[in-house]
Structure formats: C-alpha cells, structure tokens
C-alpha positions as CSV (number, residue, x, y, z in Angstrom):
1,X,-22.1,9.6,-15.0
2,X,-19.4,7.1,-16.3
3,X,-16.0,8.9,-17.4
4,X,-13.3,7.2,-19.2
5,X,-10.1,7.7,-17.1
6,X,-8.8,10.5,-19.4
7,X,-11.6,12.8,-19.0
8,X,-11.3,11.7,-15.1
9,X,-7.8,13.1,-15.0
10,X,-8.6,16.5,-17.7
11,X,-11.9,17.3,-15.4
12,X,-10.3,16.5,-12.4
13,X,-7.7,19.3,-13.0
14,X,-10.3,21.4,-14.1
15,X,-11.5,21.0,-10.6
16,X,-8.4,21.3,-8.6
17,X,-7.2,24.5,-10.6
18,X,-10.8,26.1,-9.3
19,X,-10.4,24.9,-5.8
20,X,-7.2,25.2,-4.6
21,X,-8.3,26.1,-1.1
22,X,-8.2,21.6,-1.1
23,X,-5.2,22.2,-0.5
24,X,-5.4,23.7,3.2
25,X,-6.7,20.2,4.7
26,X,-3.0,18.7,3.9
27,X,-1.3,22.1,5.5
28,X,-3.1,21.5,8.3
29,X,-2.1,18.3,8.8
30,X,1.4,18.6,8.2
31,X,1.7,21.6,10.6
32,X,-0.1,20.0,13.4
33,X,1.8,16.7,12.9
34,X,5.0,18.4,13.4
35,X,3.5,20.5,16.6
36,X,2.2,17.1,17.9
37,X,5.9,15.2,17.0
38,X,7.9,18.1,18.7
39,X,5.2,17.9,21.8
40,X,5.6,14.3,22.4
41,X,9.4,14.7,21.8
42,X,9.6,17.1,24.3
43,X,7.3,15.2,26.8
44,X,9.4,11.4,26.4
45,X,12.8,13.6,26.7
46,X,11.3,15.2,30.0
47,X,9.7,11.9,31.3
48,X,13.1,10.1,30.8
49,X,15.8,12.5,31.2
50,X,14.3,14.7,33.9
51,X,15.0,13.1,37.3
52,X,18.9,12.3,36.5
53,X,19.2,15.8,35.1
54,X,18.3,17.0,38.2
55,X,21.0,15.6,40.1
56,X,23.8,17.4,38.1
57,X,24.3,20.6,39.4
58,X,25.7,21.5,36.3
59,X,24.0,20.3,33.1
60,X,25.7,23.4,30.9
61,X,29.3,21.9,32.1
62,X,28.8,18.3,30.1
63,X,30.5,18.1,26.5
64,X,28.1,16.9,24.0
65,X,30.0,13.6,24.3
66,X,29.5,13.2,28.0
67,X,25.9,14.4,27.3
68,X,25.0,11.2,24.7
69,X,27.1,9.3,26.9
70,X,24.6,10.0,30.0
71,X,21.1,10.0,27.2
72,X,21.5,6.8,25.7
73,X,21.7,4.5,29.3
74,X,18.8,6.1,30.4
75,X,16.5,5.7,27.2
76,X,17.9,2.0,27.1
77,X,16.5,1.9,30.8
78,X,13.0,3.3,30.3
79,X,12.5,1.1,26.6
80,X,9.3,0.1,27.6
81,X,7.7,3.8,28.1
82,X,9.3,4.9,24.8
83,X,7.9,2.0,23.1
84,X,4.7,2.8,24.6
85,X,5.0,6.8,24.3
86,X,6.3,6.0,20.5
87,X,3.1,4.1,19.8
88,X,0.4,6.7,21.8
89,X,2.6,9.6,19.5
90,X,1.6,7.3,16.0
91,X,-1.5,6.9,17.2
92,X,-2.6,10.8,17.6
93,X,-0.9,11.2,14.2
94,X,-3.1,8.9,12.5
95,X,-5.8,10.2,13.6
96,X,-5.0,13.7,12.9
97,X,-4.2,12.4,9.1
98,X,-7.6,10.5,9.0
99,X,-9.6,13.5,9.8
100,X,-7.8,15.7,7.3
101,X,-8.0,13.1,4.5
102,X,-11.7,12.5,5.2
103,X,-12.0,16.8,5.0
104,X,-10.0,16.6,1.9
105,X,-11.8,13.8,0.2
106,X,-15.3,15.6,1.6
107,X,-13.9,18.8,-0.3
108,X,-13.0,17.0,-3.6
109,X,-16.6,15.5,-3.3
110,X,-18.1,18.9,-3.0
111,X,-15.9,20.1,-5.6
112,X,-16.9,17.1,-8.3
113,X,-20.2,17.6,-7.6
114,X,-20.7,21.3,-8.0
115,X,-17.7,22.8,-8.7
116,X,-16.9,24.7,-5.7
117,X,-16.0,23.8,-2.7
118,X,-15.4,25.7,1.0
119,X,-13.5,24.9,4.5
120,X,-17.1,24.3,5.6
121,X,-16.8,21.3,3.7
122,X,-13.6,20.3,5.4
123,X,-14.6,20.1,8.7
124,X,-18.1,18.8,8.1
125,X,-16.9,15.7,6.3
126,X,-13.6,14.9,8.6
127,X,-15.8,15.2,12.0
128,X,-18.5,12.9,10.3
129,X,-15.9,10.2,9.1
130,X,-13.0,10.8,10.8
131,X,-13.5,7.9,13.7
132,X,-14.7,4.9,10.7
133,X,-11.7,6.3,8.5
134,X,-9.1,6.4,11.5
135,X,-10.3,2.6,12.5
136,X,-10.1,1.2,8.8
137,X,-6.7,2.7,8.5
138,X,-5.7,0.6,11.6
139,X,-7.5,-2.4,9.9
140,X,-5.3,-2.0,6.6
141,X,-2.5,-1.8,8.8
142,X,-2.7,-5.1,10.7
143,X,-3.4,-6.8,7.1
144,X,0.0,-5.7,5.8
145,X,2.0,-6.3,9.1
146,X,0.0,-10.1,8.3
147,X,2.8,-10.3,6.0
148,X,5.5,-10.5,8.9
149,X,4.8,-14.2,8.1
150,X,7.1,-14.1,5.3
151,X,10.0,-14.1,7.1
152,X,9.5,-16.5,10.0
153,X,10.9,-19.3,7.7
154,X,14.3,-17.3,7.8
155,X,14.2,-15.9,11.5
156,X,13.4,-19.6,12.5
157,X,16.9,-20.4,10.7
158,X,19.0,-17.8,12.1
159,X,17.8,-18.3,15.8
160,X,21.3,-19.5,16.6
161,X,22.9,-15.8,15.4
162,X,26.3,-16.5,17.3
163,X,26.8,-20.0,15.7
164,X,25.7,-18.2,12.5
165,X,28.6,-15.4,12.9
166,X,31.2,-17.5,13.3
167,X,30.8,-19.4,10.6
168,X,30.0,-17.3,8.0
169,X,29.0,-19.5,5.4
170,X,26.5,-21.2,7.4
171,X,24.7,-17.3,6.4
172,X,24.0,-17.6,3.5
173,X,21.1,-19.7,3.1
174,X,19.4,-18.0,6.1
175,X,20.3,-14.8,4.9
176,X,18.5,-15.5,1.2
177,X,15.5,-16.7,3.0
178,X,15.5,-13.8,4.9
179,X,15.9,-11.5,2.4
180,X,13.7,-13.5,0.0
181,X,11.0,-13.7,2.8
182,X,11.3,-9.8,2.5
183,X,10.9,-9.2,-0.8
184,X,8.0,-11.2,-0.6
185,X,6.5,-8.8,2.6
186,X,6.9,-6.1,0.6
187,X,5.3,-7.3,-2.5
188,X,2.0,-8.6,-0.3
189,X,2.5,-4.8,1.2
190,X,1.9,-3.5,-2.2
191,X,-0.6,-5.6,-3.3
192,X,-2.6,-4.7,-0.3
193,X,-2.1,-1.2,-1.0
194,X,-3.5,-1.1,-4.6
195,X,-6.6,-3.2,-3.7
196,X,-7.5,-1.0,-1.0
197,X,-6.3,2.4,-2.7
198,X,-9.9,3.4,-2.7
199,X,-10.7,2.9,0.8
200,X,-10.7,6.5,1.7
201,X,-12.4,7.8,-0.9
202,X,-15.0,5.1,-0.6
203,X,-15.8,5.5,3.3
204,X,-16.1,8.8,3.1
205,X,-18.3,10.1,-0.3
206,X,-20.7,6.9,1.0
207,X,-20.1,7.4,4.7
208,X,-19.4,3.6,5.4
209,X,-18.2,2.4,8.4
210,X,-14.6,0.6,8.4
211,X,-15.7,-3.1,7.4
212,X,-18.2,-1.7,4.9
213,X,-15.5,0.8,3.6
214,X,-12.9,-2.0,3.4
215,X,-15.8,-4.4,1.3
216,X,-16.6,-1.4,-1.0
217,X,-12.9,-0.5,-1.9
218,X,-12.5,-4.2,-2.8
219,X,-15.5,-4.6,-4.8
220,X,-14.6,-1.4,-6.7
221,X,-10.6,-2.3,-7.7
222,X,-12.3,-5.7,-8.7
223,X,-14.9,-4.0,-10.9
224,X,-12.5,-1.2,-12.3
225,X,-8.8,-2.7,-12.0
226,X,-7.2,-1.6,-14.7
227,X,-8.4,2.4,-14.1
228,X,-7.5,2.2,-10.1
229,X,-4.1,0.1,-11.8
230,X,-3.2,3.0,-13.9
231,X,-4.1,5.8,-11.2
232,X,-2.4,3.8,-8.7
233,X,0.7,3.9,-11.1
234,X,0.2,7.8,-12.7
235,X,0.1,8.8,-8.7
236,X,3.7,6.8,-7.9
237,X,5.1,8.0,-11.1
238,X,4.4,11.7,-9.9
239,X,5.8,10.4,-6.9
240,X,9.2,9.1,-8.5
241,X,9.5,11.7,-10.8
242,X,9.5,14.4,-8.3
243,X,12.2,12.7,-6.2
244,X,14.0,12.1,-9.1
245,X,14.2,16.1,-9.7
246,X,15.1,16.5,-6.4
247,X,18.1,13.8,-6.9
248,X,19.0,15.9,-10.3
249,X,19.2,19.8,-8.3
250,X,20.9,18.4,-5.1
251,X,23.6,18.0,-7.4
252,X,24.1,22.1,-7.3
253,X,24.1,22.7,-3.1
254,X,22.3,25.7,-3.2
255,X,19.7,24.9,-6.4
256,X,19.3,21.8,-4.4
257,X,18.4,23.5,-0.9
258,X,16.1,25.4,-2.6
259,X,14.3,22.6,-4.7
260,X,14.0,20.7,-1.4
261,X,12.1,22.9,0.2
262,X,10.2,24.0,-3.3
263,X,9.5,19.9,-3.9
264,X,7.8,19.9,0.1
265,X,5.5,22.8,-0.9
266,X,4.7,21.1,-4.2
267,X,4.1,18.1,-2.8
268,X,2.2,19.4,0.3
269,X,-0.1,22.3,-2.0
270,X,-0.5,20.5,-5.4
271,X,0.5,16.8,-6.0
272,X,-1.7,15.7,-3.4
273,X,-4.8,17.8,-3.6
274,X,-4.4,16.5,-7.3
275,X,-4.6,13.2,-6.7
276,X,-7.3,13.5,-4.1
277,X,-9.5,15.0,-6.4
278,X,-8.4,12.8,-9.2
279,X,-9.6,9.7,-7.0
280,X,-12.6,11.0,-5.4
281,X,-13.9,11.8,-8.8
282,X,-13.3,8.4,-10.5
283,X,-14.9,6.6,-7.5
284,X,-18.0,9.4,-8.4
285,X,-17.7,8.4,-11.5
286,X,-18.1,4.5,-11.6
287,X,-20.3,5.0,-9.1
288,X,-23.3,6.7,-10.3
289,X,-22.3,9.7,-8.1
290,X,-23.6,13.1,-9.9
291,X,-20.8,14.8,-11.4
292,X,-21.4,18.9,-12.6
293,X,-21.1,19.5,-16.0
294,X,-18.2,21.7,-17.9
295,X,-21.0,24.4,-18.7
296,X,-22.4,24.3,-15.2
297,X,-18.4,24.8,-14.0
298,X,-17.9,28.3,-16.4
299,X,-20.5,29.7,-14.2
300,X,-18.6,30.0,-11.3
301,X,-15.4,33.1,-11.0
C-alpha cells in the first residue's frame, strides 16, 4: 500500500494516539541507561580510587579541594582502565538502546499493521533483532568516524604545536585547515546519517542481518529520497524547535526548571514514539508492507 508522505504523517498519528503504550520501550531504556551509567560510575570510581582511599585514616577530614586534588592524579594514573572501562560502559549502552529501538520499531510495525499493539510485541521483536541491530549500529559508526580523515591534512600541519604557539601567526593556516577539515567531518557525518536513517526500521520489519540492513536502507533513501529527505528534516525540526522552547522558558528560572524537565518527558513519551511510528510506517509503506485500513482502526476502543 503506497502512501504519499502526508497521509504517512496523518495515519501515523492516528496510530501513535491509539498506542501510546510505544512509548514504554524508550522509558525503559532511558531508565536502565542511567542505572547502568551510575553502576559503571560507581564501579571505575571504586576500581581507581579505592586502594589510596584506604590509606587515609580519615577520608571525612579532606576539603573538597584536597579531595580533587588527590582524584585527579590517580585517574591520570589509571588512563588506560578508564579508557577501557569508558568504552565496555558505551558498549552495554548501545546495546541496551538497540534492543529497545528494535522493541519499539517491532511495536510500530504491529501497530501499522493492525492497529494495536502490546509489550508482547516489544520483547519479541528486540530479542529477535537486537544482536544484527546492535552490530549494524557499530558498522554505521566506524563509517562516520571514516571521516576523521578530514582533518589529518591539518593535524599533519600542527605537529610542531610549540613552534606553532609561539608564533602565533604561523596558526592560522593550520588552524583553518583544521577547522575546515571539521566542517567537512561533520558534513560527511550527516550525510551518512540521512542515507542510513532507515537502517533500523529496515533490519527489523524485514529481520535482516547488519550488511543486508545496511544494503536495504541504502537502496530505499535512493529509491525514495525526497520522502526520507523531508522526514529526516520534519524529525530535526521537532528537534530544534523543542530546544528552542526550552531556550525561550529558561529565560523565567522557575518556568524554565519546569519546561526542562516537561521537554525530557515530551521528548522521552511522545516525540520519539512519533517519529518511530512515522518511519516504520513509510518504510511499510514503499515497501509493499500491509498497512490496516482507517475503518479496520475504528474497530478497536
């Protein structure tokens, strides 16, 4: 069932508004990401900080200046473990996220097909996809960092940073190719992004594995770029607008306190079931997928 992108959007709603519950697979996440972050925070602080602790009778006695003053040596010391604890902690949190999107998109799939959807749905759909998801996330990474090659030019040039610092003027030009080489990182990074903006979406409602997801995603923003182009940009302009609301109240302290916390819930319970649902369905939609029918929806309370 081909949809023009308007009735994508207007149907997609229609869905959302009848499932909220596709909302839980983001709470989830977000609260065991913070458990997981405060666990591993815990853990490095123990790992590192522990045996010198233990040799001051007094820990209570230090002033919180004596107390960074004693931290920072000894996480300078032990770089290597919190560079390797740092990565292990990303790791476990990208996978949480992957399993959670792939629940979330496997809900929104459910839901565009007949309407309603249950946690059932969730788990079924992140434990069948959560491993090929979790993998082609990794994948899309390493093709973005590929774009570190942009500023080698400049880093080559400003290998000699003392020489560079005392004369000042001698910056300049490394500093512009830097900077220009970083501009161009980030545009790369963004073009990466909106090819593969359907990756998710694709691996899971077709079960793929990673390279097959990563081929289907491209072949579908080359068959339908101007849709995915203008989802892509209705999905950052939600994204912009609400951070530019939350800009507006901070102005007022306590309107803006409020707001913060009111823009993390919105965020967390509606934007981004939203625009789950909104993508899931227009990969459904170009893609022969069934879809239910607005009289088949009314049916259900």
């Amino acid at each position: 069932m081909h949809e023009d992108l308007g009735r994508v959007l207007n149907k997609g709603f229609g869905t959302w508004k009848r499932n909220l519950g596709i909302a839980v697979p983001f709470i989830f996440n977000m609260l065991l990401s913070m458990l997981v972050f405060v666990i591993g925070f815990i853990l490095l602080s123990f790992i590192v900080l522990a045996p010198s602790v233990s040799e001051i009778a007094d820990p209570s006695s230090l002033s919180p200046e004596e107390t960074m003053e004693m931290i920072m040596p000894l996480f300078n010391d032990s770089i290597g473990i919190v560079i390797a604890f740092g990565i292990l902690t990303m790791l476990v949190l990208a996978f949480i996220q992957a399993y959670f999107t792939a629940g979330a998109v496997g809900m929104a799939k459910v839901a565009s097909e007949t309407g309603h959807t249950t946690l059932s749905d969730m788990f079924r759909y992140g434990n069948d996809n959560v491993i090929s998801l979790f993998l082609a996330k990794i994948m899309v990474f390493l093709i973005s960092f590929a774009g570190v090659i942009f500023i080698v030019p400049g880093a080559l040039i400003t290998d000699d940073l003392g020489a560079l610092m005392s004369n000042p003027e001698n910056a300049v030009v490394p500093g512009a190719m830097l900077l220009f080489g970083f501009l161009l990182w980030v545009i790369y990074a963004v073009i990466v992004g909106l090819i593969l903006s359907p990756l998710e979406f694709c691996l899971v409602v077709d079960r793929l594995d990673p390279m097959s997801g990563l081929k289907r995603a491209y072949g579908f923003f080359m068959g339908n770029k101007l849709d995915v182009l203008l989802l892509f940009l209705v999905m950052i302009s939600i994204s912009v607008l609400n951070n530019l609301l939350s800009e507006a109240m901070s102005v007022i302290e306590a309107v803006g306190a409020v707001w913060a916390f009111a823009s993390f819930i919105l965020s967390i319970a509606v934007i981004q079931p939203l625009i789950t649902v909104w993508w899931t369905r227009l990969y459904m939609s170009r893609s022969g997928k069934e879809l239910y029918d607005i009289s088949e929806l009314l049916e259900y309370p």
